[in-house]
C-alpha positions in Angstrom: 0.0 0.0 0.0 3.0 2.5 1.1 4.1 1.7 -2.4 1.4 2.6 -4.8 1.1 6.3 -7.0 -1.2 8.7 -6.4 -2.2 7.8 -10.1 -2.7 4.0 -8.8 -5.0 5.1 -5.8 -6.9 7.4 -8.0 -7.4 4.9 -10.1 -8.4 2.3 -7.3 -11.1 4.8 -5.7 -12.6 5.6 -9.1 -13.1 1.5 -9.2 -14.4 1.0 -5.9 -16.7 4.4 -5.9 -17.7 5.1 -9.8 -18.3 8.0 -11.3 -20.1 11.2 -10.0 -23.2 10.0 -11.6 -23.1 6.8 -10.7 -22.6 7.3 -7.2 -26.1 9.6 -7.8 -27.9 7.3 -9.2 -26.9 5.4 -6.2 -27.9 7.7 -3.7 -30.9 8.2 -5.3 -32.3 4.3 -5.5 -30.9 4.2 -1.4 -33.0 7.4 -1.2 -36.2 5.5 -2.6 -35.5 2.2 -0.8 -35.3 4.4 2.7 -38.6 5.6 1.9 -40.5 2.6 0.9 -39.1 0.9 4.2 -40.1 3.5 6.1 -43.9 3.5 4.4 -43.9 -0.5 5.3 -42.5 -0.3 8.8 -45.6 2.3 9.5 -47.8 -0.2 7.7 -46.7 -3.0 10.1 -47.0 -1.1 13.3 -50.3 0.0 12.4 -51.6 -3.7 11.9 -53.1 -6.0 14.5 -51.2 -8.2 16.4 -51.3 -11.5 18.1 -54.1 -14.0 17.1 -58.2 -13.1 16.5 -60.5 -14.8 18.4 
């Protein structure tokens, strides 16, 4: 690690994070999965529990 360029760990980061709009089209589907978890864990705590008689 001590040995590589600054080329070599650009490179590496550009791998490992994408580009700008990738990472943006990342953010946005995380966005949109945050959301629709949060619409189904109010869902779930609004239905009944336990067993009906």
């Amino acid at each position: 690690m001590a040995n590589e360029t600054a080329a070599e760990l650009l490179a590496q980061a550009k791998k490992d994070y994408g580009t700008p709009a990738e990472r943006a089209e990342r953010a946005s589907d995380a966005r949109i999965a945050t959301g629709l978890a949060k619409a189904h864990g109010n869902e779930a705590a609004g239905a009944p529990r336990g067993r009906r008689a």
